[in-house]
MIDOSE-1310 file (N, C-alpha, C; in nm, 2 decimals, decimal comma, always signed):
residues 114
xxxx	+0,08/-0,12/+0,00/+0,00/+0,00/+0,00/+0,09/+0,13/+0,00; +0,16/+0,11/+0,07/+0,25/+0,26/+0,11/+0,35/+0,27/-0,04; +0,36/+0,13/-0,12/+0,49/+0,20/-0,27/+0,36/+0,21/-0,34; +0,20/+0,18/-0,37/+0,06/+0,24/-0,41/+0,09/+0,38/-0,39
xxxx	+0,10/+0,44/-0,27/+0,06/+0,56/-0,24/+0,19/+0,64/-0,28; +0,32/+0,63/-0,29/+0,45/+0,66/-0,33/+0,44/+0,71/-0,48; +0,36/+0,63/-0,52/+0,38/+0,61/-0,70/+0,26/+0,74/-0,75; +0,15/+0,78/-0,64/+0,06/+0,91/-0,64/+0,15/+1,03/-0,64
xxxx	+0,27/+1,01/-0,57/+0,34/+1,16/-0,56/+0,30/+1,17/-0,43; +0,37/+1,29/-0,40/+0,38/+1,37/-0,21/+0,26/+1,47/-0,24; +0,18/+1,55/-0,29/+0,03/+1,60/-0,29/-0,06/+1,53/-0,25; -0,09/+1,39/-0,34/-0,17/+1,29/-0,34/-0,20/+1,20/-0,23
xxxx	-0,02/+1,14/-0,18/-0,03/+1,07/-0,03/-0,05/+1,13/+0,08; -0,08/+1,31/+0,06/-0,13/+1,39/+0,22/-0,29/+1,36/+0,21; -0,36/+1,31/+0,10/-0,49/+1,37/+0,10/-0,53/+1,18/+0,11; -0,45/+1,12/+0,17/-0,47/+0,97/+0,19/-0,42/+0,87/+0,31
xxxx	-0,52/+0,82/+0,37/-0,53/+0,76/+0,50/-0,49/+0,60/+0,46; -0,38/+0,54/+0,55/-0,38/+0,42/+0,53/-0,37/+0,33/+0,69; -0,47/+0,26/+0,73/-0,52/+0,21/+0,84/-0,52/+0,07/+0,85; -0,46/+0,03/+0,92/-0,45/-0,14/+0,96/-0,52/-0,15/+1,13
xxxx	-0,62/-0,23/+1,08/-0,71/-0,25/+1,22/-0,67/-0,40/+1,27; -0,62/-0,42/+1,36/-0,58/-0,53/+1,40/-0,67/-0,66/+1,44; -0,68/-0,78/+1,44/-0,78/-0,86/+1,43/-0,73/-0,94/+1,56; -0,64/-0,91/+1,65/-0,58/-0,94/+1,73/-0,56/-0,89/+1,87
xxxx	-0,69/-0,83/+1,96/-0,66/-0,71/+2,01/-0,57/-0,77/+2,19; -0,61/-0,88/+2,15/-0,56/-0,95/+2,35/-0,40/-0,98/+2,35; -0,34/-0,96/+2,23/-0,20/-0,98/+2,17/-0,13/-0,83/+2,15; -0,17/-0,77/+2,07/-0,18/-0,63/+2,04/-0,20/-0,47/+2,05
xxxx	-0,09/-0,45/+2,18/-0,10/-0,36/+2,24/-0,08/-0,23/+2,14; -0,15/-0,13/+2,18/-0,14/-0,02/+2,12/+0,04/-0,02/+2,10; +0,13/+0,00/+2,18/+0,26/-0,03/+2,13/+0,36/-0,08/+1,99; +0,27/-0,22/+2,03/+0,30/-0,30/+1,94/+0,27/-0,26/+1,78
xxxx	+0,16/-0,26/+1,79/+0,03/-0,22/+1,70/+0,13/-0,09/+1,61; +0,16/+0,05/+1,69/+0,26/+0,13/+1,67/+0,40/+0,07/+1,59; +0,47/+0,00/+1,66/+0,59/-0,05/+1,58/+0,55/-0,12/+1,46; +0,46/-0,22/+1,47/+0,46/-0,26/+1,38/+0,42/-0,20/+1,22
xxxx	+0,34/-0,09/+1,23/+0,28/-0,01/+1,14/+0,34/+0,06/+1,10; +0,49/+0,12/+1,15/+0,57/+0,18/+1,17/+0,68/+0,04/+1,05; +0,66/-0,05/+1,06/+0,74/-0,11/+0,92/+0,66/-0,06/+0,80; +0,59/-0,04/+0,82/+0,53/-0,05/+0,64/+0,53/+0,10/+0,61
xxxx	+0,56/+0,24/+0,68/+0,58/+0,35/+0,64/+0,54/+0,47/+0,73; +0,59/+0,54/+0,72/+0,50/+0,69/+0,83/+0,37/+0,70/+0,76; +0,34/+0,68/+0,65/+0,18/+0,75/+0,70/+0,04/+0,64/+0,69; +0,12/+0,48/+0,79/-0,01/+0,40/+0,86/-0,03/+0,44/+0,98
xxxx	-0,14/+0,42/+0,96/-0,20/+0,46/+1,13/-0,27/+0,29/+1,17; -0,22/+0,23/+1,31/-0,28/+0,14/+1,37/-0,42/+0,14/+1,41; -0,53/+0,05/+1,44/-0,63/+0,07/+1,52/-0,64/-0,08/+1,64; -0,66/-0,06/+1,71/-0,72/-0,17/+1,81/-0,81/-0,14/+1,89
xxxx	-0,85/-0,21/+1,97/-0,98/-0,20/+2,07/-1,01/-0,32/+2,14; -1,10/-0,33/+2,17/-1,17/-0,46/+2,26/-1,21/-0,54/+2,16; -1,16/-0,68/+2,24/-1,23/-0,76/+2,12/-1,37/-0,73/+2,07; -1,47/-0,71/+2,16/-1,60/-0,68/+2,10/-1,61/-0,55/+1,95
xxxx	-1,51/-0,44/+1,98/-1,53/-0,34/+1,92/-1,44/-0,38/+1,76; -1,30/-0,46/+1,82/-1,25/-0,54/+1,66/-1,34/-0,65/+1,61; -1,41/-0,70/+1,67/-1,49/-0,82/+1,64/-1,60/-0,75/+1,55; -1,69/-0,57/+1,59/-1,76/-0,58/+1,52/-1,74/-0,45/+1,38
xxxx	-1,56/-0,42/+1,34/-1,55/-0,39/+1,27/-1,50/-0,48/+1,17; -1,47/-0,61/+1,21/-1,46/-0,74/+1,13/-1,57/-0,80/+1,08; -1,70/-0,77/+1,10/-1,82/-0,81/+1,05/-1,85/-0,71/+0,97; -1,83/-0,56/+0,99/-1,84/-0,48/+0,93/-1,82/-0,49/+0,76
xxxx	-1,70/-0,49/+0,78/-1,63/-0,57/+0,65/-1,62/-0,68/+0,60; -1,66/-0,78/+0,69/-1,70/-0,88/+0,62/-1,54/-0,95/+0,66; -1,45/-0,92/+0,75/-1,30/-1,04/+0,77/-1,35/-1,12/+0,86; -1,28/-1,22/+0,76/-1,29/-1,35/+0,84/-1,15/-1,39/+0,93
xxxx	-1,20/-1,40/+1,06/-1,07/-1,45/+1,17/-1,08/-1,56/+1,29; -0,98/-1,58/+1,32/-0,99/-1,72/+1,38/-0,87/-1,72/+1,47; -0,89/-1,78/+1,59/-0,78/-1,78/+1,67/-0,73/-1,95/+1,66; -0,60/-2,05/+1,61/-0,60/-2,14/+1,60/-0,48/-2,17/+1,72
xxxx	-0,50/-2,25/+1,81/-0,39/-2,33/+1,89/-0,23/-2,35/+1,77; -0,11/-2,25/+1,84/-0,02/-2,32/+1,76/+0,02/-2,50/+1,84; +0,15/-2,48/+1,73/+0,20/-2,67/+1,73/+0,27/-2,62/+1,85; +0,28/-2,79/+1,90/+0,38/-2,82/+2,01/+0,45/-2,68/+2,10
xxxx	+0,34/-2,67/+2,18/+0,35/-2,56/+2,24/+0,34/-2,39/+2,17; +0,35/-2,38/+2,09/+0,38/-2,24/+2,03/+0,25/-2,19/+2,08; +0,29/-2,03/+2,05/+0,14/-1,94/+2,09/+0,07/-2,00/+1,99; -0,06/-1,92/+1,96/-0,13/-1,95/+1,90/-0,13/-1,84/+1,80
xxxx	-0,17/-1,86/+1,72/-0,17/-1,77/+1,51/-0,29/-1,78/+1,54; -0,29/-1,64/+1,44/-0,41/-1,56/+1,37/-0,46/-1,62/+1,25; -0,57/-1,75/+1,22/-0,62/-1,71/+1,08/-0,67/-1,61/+1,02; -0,69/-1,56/+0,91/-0,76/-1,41/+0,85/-0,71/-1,43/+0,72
xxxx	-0,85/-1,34/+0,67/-0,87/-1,31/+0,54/-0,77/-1,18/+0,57; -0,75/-1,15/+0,41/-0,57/-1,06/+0,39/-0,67/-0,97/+0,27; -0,69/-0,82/+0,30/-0,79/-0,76/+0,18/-0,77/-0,62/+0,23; -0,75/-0,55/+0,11/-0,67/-0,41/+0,12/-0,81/-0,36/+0,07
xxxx	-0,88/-0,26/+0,14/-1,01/-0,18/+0,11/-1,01/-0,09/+0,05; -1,04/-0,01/+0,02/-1,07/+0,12/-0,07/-1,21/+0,20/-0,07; -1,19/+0,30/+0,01/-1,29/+0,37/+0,06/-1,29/+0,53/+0,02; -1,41/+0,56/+0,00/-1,38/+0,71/-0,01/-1,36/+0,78/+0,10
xxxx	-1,43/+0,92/+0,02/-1,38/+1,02/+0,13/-1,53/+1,04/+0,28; -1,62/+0,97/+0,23/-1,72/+0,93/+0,33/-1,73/+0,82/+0,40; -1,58/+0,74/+0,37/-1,58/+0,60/+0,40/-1,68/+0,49/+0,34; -1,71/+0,54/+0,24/-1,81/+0,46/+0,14/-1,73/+0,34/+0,10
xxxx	-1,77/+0,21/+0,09/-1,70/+0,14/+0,01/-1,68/+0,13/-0,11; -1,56/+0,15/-0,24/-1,50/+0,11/-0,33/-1,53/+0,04/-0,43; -1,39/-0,05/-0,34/-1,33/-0,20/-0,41/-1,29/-0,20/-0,30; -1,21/-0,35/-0,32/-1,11/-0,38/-0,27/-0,99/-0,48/-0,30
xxxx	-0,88/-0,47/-0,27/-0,77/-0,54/-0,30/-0,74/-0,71/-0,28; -0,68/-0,82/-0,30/-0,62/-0,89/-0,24/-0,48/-0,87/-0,21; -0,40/-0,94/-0,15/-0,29/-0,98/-0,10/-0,17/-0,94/-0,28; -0,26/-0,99/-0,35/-0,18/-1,04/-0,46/-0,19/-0,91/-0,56
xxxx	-0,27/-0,79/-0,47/-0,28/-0,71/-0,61/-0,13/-0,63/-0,62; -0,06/-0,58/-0,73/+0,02/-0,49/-0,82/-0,02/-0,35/-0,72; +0,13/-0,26/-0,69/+0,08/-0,13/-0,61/+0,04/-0,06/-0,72; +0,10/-0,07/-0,83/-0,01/+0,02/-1,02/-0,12/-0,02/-0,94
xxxx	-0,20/-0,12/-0,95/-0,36/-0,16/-0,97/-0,42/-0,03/-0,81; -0,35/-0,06/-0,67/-0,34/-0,02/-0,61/-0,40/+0,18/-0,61; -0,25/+0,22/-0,70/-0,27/+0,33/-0,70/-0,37/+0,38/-0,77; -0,36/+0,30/-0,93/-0,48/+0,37/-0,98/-0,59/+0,37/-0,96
xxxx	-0,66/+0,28/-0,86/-0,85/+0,31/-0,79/-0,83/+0,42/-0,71; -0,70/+0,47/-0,63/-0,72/+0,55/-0,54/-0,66/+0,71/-0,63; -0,62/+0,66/-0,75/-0,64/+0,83/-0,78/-0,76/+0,85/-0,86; -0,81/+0,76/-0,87/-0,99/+0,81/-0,96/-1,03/+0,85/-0,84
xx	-1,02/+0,83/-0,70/-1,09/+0,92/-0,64/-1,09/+1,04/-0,59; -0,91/+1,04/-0,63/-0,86/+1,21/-0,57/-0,90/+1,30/-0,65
């Protein structure tokens, strides 16, 4: 998302929000949540909450998650659907991406809306 928004130019990426809501919230301290988002560029912003309140922006959207027992002792992994949104400027829904989309494909739905 962030080489998507790169490829808009420095005008284009001020007038664009990139948000990763965590599906993980008993693991994922606001902290965390911070560094982590902090790998993919300065302008992601984390979200977390109570599981009730991640649980019901995961319905919202329609992600699918799952807490699975890891192996032989390990913590336990996150199943989840992996899907890059695309919202306007009312938070209307789009499109949306997979895992697998091109940051071209990426950038270009989000400058038909700038």
């Amino acid at each position: 998302m962030e080489t998507a928004i790169d490829k808009l130019g420095r005008d284009a990426a001020k007038k664009v929000n990139l948000v990763f809501i965590t599906i993980d919230p008993e693991r994922d301290t606001q902290k965390l949540i911070k560094d982590y988002v902090g790998n993919f560029g300065p302008t992601f912003i984390g979200l977390t909450g109570t599981p009730e309140q991640v649980a019901a922006a995961a319905r919202a959207y329609r992600v699918y998650f799952q807490k699975v027992p890891g192996k032989d002792g390990a913590p336990y992994l996150m199943d989840h659907s992996s899907i890059v949104y695309l919202l306007d400027r009312n938070g209307r829904f789009v499109t949306h991406f997979t895992h697998e989309a091109k940051a071209e494909a990426i950038a270009a739905g989000v400058e038909r809306l700038l």
